[in-house]
Backbone bond lengths (Angstrom), bond angles and torsions (degrees), N, CA, C in turn:
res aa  C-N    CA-C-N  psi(-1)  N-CA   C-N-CA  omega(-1)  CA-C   N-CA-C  phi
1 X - - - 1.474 - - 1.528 109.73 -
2 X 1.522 107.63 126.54 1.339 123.97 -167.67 2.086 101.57 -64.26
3 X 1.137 116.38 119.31 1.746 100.70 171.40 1.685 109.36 -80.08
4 X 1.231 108.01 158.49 1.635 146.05 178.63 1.427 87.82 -46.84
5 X 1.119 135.04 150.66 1.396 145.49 138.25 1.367 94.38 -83.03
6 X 1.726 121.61 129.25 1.053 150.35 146.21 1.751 115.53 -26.35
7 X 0.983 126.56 -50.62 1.460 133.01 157.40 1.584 121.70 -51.04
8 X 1.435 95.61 -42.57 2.031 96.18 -162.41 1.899 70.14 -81.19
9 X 1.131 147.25 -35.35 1.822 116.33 -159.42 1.511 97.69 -90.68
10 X 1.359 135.11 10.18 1.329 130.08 136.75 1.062 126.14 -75.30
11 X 1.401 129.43 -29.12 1.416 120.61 -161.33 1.606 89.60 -84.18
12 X 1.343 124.99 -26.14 1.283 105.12 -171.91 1.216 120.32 -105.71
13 X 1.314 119.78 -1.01 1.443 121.65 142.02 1.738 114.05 -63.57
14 X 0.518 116.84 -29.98 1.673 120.87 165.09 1.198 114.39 -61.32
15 X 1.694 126.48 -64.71 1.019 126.92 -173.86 1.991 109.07 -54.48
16 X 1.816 101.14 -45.11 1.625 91.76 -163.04 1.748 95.43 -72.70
17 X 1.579 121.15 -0.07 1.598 93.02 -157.07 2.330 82.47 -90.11
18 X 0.927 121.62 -19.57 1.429 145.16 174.69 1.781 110.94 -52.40
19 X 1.357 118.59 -57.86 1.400 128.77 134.61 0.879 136.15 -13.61
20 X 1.641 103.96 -78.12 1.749 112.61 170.54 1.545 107.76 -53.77
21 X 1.288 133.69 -51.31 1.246 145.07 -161.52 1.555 98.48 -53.31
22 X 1.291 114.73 -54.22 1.399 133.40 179.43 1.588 119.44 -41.80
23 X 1.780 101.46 -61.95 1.096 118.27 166.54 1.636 122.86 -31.96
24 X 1.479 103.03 -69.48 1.813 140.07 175.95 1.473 85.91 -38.48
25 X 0.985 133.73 -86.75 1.615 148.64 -121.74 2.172 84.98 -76.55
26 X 1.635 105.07 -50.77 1.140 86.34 -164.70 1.758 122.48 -85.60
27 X 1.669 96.58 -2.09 1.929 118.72 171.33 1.877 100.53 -61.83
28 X 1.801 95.77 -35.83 2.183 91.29 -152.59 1.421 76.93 -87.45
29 X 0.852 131.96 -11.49 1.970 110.03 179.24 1.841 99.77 -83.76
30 X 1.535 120.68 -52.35 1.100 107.45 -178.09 1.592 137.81 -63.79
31 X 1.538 105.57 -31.05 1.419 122.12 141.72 1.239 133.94 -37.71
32 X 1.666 125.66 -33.77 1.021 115.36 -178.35 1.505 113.31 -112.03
33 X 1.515 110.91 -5.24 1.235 132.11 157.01 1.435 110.74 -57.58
34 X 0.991 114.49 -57.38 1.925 132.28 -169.35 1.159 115.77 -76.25
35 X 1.521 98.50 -64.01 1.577 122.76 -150.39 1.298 112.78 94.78
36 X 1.647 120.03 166.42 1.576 101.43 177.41 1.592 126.81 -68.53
37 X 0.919 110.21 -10.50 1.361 117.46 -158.81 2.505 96.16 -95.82
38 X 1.507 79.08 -18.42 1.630 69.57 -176.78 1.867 105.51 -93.66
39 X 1.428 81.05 -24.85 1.891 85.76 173.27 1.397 118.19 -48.81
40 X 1.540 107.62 145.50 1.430 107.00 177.07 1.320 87.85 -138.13
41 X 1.387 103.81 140.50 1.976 118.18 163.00 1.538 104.25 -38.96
42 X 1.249 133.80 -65.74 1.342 145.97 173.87 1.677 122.04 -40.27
43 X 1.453 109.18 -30.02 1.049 128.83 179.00 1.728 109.68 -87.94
44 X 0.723 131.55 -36.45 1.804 162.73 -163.37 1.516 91.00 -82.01
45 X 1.391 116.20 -69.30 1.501 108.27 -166.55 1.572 111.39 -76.39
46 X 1.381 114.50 -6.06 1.366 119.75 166.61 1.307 112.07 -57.98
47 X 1.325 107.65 -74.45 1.775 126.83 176.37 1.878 113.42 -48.37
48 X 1.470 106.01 -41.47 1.490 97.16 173.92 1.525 96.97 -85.05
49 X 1.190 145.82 -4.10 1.765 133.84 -174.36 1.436 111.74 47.63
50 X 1.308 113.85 59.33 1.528 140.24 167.84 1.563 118.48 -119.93
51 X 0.985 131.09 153.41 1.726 134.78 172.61 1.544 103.85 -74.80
52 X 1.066 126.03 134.22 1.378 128.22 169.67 1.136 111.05 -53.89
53 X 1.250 126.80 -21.97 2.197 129.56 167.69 1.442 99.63 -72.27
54 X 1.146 125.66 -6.58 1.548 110.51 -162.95 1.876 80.67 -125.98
55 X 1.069 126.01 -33.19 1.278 111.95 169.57 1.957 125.18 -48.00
56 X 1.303 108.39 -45.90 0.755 152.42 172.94 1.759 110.67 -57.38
57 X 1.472 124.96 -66.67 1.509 116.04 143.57 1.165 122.68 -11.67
58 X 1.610 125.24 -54.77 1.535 119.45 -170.08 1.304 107.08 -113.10
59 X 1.554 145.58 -6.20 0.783 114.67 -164.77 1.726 83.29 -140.75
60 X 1.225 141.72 144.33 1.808 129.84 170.90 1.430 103.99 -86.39
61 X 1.568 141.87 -35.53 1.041 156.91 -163.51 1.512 122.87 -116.92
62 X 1.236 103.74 158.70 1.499 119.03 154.78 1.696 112.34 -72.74
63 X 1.016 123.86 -42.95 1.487 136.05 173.97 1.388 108.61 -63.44
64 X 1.561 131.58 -45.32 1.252 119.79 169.06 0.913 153.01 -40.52
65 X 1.744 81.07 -56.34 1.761 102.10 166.79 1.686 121.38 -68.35
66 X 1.375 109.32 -30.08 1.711 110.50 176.76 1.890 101.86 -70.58
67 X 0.965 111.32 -24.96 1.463 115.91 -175.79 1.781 100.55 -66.40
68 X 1.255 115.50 -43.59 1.799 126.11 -151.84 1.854 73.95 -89.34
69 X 1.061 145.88 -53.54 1.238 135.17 -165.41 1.716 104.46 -75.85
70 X 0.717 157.56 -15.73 1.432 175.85 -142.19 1.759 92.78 -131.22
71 X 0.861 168.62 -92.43 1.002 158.98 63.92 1.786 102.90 85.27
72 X 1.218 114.75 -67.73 1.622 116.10 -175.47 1.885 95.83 -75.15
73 X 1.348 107.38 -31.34 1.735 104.13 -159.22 2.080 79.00 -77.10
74 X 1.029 117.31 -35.29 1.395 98.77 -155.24 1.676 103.76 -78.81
75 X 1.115 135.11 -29.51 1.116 153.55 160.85 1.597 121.83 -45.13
76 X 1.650 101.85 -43.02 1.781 107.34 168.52 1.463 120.41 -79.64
77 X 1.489 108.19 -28.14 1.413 116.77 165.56 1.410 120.96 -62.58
78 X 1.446 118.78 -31.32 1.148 124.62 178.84 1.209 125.05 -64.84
79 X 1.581 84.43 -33.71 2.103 87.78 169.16 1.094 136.55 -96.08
80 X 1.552 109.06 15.58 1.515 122.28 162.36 1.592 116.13 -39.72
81 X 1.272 120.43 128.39 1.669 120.33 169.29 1.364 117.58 -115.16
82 X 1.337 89.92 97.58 1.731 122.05 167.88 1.262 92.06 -97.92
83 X 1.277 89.15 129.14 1.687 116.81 -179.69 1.738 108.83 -90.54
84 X 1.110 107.62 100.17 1.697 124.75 177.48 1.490 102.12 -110.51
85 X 1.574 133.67 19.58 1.696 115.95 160.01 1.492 103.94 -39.43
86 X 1.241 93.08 141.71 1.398 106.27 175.04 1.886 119.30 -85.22
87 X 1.294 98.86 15.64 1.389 93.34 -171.46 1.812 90.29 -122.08
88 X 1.391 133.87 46.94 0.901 125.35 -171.42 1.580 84.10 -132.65
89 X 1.782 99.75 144.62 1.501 83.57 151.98 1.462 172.97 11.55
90 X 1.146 141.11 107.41 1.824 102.98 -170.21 2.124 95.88 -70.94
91 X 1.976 96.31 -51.57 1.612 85.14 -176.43 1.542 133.97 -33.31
92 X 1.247 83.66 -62.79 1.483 99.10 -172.96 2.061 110.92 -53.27
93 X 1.362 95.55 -53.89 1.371 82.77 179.93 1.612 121.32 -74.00
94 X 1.642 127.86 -19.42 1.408 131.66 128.70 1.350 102.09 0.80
95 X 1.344 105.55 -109.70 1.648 130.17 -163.73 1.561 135.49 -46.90
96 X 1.850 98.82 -19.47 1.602 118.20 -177.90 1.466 89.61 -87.96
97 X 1.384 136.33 -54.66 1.358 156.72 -148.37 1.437 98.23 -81.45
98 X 1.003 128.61 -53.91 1.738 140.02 163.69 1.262 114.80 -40.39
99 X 1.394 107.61 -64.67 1.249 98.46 -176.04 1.833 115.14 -89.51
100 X 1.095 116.37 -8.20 1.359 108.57 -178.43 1.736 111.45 -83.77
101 X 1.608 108.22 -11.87 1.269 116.78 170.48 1.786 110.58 -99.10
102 X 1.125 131.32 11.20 1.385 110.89 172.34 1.646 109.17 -99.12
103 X 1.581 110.83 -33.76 1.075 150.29 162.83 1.475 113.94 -31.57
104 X 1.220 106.12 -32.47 1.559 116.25 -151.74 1.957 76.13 -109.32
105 X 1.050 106.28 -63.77 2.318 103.37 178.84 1.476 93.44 -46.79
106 X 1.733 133.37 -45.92 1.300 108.87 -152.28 1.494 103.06 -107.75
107 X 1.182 129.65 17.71 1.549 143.55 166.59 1.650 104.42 -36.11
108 X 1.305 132.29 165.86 1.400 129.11 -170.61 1.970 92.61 -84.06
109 X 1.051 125.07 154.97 1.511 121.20 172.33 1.873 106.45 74.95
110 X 0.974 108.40 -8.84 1.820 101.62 -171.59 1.403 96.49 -93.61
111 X 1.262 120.69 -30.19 1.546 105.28 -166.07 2.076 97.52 -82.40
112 X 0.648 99.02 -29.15 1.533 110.32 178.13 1.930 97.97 -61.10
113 X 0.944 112.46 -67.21 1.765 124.47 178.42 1.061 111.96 -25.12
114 X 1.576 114.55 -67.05 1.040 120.69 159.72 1.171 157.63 -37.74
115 X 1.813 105.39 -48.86 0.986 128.27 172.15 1.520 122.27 -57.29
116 X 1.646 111.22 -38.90 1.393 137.18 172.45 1.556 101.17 -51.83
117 X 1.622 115.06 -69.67 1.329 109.70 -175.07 1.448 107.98 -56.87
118 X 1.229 133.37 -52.45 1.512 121.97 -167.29 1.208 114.38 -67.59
119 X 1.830 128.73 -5.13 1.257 128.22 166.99 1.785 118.65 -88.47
120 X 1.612 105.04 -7.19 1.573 99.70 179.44 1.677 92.12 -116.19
121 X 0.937 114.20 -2.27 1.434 103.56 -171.97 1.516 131.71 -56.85
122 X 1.350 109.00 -18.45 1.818 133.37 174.66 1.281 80.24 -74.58
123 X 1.296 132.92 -93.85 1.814 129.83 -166.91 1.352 112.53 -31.55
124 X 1.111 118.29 -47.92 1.249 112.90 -161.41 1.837 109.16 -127.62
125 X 1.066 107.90 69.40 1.611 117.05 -169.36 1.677 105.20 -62.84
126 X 1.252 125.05 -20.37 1.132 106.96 166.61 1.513 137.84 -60.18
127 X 1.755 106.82 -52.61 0.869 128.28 164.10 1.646 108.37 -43.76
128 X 1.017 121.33 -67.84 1.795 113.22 178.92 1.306 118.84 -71.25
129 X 1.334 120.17 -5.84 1.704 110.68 160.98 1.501 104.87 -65.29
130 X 1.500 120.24 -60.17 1.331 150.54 -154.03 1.548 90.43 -56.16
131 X 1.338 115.13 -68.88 1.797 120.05 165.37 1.751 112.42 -18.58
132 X 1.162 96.84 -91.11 1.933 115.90 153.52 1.398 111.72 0.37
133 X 1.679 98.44 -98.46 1.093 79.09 -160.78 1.925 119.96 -92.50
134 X 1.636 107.09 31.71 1.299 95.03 166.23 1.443 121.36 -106.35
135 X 1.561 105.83 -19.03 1.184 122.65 174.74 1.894 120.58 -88.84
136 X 1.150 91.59 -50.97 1.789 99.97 -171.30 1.906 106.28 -83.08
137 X 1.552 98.09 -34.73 1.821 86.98 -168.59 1.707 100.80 -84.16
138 X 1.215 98.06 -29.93 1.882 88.02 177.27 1.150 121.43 -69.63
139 X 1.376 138.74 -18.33 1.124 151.00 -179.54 1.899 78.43 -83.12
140 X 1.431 118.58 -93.41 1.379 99.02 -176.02 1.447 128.27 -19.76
141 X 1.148 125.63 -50.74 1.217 112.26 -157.93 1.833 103.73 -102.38
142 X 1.463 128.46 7.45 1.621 125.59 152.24 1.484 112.38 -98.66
143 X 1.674 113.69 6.22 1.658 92.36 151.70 1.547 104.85 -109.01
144 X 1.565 126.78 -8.92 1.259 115.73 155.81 1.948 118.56 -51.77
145 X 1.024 95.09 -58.08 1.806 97.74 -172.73 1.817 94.82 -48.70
146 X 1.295 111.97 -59.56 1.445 95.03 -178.39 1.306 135.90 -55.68
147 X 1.483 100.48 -23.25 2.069 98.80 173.72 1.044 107.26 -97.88
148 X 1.422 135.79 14.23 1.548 133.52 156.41 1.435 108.45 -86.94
149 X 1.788 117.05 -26.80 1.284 104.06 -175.03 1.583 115.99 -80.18
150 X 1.627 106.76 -11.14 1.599 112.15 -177.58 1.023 116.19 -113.63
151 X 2.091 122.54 19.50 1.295 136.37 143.22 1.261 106.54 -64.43
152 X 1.401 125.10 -74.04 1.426 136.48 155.54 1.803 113.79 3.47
153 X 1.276 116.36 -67.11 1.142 127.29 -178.24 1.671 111.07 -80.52
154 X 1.559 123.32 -22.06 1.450 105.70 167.59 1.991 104.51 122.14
155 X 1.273 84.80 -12.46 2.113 92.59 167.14 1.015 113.30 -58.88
156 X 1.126 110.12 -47.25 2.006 100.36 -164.89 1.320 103.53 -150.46
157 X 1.327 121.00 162.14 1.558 132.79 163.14 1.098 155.51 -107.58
158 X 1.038 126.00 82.09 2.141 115.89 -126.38 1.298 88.40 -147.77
159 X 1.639 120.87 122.48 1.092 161.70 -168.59 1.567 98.75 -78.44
160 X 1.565 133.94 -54.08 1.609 142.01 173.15 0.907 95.70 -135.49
161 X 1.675 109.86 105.15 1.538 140.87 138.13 1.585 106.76 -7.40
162 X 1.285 113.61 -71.11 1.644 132.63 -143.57 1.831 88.06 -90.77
163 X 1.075 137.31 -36.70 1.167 130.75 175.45 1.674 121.88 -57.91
164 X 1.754 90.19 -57.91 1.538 99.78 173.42 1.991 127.00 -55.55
165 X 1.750 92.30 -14.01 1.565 86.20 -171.06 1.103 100.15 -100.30
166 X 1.548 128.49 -0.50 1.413 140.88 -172.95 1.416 96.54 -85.35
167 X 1.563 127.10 -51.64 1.010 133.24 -167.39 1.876 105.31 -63.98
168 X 0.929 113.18 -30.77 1.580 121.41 -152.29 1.528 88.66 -90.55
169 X 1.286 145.49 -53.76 1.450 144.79 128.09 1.068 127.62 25.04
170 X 1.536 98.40 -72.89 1.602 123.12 -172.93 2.017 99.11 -78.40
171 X 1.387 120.42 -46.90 1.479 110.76 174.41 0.977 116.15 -66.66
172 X 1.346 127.98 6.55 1.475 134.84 177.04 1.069 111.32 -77.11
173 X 1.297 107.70 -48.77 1.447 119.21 -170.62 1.776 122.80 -89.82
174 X 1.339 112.22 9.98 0.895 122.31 -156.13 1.983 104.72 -70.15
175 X 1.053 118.53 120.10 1.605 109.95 156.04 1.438 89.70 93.35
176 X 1.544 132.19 -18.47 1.478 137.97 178.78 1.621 128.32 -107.19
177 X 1.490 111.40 -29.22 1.278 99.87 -177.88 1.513 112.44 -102.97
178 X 1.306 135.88 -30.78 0.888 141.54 137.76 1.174 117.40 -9.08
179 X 1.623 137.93 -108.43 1.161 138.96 152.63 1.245 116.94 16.65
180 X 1.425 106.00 -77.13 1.239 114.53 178.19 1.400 126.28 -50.54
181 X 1.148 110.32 -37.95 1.595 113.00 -167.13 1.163 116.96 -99.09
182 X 1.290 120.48 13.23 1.279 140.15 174.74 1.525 104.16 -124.19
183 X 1.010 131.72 8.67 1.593 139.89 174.34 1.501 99.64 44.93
184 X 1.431 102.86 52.54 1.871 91.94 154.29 1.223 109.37 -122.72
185 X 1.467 125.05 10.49 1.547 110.82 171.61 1.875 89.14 -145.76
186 X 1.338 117.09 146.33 1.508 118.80 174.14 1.673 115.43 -86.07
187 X 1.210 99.59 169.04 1.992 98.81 -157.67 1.395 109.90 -58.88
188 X 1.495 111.16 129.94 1.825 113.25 -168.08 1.484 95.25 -57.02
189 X 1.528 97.02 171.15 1.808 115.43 -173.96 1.517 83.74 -97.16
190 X 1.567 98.26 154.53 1.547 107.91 162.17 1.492 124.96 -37.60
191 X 1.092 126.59 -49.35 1.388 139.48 172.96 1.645 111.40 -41.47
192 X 1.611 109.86 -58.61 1.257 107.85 -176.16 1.743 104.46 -80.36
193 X 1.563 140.94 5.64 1.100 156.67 168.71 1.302 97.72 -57.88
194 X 1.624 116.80 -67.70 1.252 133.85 -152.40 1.475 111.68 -90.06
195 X 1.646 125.16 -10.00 1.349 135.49 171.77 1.152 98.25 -73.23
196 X 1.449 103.42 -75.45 1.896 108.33 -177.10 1.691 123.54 -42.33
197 X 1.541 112.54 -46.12 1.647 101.62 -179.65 1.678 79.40 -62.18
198 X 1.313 106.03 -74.99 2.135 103.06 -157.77 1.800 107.60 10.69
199 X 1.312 100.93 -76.18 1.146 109.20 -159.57 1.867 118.05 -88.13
200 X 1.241 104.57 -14.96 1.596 105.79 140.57 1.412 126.73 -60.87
201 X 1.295 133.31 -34.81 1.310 133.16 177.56 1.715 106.20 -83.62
202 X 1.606 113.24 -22.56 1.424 100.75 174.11 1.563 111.48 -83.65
203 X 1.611 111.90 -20.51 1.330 120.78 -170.17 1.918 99.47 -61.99
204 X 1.567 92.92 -58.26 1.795 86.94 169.87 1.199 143.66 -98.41
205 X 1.265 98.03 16.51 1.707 107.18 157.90 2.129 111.21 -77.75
206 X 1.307 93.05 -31.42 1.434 107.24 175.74 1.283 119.43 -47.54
207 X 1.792 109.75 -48.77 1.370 136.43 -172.58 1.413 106.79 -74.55
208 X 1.556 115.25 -50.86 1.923 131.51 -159.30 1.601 92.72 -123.82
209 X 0.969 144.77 -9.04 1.554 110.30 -178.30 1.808 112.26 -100.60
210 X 1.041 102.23 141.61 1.559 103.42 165.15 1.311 147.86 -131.08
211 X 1.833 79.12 66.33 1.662 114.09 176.79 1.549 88.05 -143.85
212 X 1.666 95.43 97.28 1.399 109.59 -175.31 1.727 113.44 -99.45
């Protein structure tokens, strides 16, 4: 028996991981076009320009594939770099961190993303834990580590870490994500980005800082 050339079992790991990619790209457009419930397998391999037998190769389900996209979205979010050194500011890193995270929910296609997962998420509780806690609690819990490290030093005073960064989150979003994600107002301009954290970061510096 003739062996594999080492090259040809790359190229075709390349080629199928190229496929899948194909697949993905043309499921998160129809998903967020549809929703899951408007998606059809048939519809999916249209938009990715695949055979429904070859759809089917990578993925067995309709549920699979929303799972592997759910899964890739929670994974790219994760690698967002918000800068939490602990030797920065509380304001400043407040206000960069604020606004570079509301920005990121009201991005064109995010409010839709979302919306998708929080509409299958009763069916499919895995999938929206998995969302949770890779997307929402890690973000919670690396601006917790940072306002414990500038309690430490005498910035602020906060009784639960993980509460206070939850809270600061939620004033983020105040008057902006909503709206948005319900398509009754279109994605704020930078300007109104930087009004809304403003006065979220003064709202909880008011509450936790103690340099009054």
């Amino acid at each position: 028996m003739v062996a594999e050339h080492p090259s040809s079992l790359r190229l075709v790991g390349d080629a199928d991981s190229s496929k899948r990619r194909q697949i993905i790209d043309g499921a998160r457009k129809v998903f967020l076009d549809l929703g899951f419930d408007g998606a059809s397998m048939g519809e999916i391999a249209r938009a990715a320009g695949v055979s429904k037998g070859t759809l089917y190769v990578y993925f067995a389900d309709k549920n699979r594939l929303f799972e592997a996209i759910v899964e890739e979205e929670s994974l790219e979010q994760g690698k967002l770099a918000f800068n939490f050194d602990p030797e920065r500011d509380v304001t400043t890193t407040l206000m960069d961190f604020g606004q570079a995270y509301i920005q990121v929910l009201c991005r064109p296609g995010g409010g839709s993303a979302i919306r998708t997962v929080m509409a299958i998420a009763e069916r499919m509780p895995d999938v929206g834990r998995r969302f949770y806690e890779n997307v929402i609690a890690v973000t919670i819990g690396r601006l917790a580590d940072y306002l414990e490290a500038r309690a430490r030093l005498g910035d602020v005073t906060i009784g639960d870490y993980r509460l206070a960064s939850s809270q600061f989150l939620q004033l983020c979003q105040a008057s902006l994500f909503q709206p948005f994600i319900f398509q009754a107002a279109p994605a704020p301009s930078p300007e109104r980005f930087e009004e809304v954290v403003g006065s979220a970061t003064r709202m909880f510096l008011a509450a936790y800082g103690t340099k009054k």
